[in-house]
C-alpha positions, 0 to 999 in steps of 0.5 A: 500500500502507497499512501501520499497527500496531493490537494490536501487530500491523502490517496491510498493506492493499494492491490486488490484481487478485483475491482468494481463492475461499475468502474471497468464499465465506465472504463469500457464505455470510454473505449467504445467510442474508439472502434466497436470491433477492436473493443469487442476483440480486446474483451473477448481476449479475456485477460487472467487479470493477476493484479489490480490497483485501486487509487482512492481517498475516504473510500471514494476510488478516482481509479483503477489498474489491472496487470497480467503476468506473461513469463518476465513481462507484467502487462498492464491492460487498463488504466483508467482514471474517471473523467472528472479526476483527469488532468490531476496527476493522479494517473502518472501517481497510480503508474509510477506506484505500479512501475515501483511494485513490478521492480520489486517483482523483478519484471520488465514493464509492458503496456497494452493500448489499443492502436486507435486510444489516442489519450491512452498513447498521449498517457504513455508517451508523457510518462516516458513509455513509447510502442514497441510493438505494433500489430498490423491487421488486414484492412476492414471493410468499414475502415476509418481510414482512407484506402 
């Protein structure tokens, strides 16, 4: 557990076995909006989630993570901070905590961003995390893109 004081207000940042439906709802319905058909992909791929961490103060959580563990890589699938807290730090406070937390795992760090999450990539890109890796696919039908 991680605990600091920003805004006069002290967070807790803390691992959980779960996280509430309602808050991966909400972080679902902002992807959505992005590309129905790769959201649709992203959650059949069904993640065994091995951890999540929870950001919060007076038990009202502003947000969540959720990391799998793939042989030396944790993975970390979702990050999600709700709306009206963005813009406060308290995103980079949660990875920076998560980042500490795999050192002492003794694991590299891998972030999964669906190609077309423009914040999530601005996220990353801001907090010294760029792609390594990028995934091509045939075309679609219904691209946005032009041909």
């Amino acid at each position: 557990m991680h605990e600091f004081d920003d805004f006069g207000i002290k967070f807790t940042i803390s691992k959980s076995n779960s996280v509430d439906q309602k808050l991966k709802d909400e972080f679902y319905s902002g992807l959505s909006v992005i590309d129905k058909e790769i959201i649709l992909y992203y959650i059949k791929q069904n993640f065994e989630i091995d951890n999540f961490y929870l950001i919060e103060s007076s038990k009202i959580i502003f947000g969540y993570a959720g990391m799998f563990i793939d042989k030396s890589y944790a993975n970390l699938v979702e990050i999600y901070i709700r709306n009206e807290f963005r813009e406060l730090g308290l995103g980079t406070k949660l990875l920076n905590y998560i980042r500490e937390d795999i050192k002492k795992m003794n694991l590299l760090f891998r972030a999964i961003v669906l190609p077309s999450d423009r914040t999530a990539k601005n996220f990353y890109e801001s907090n010294a995390v760029t792609a390594r890796i990028i995934l091509m696919e045939e075309k679609r039908e219904n691209s946005r893109r032009r041909p």
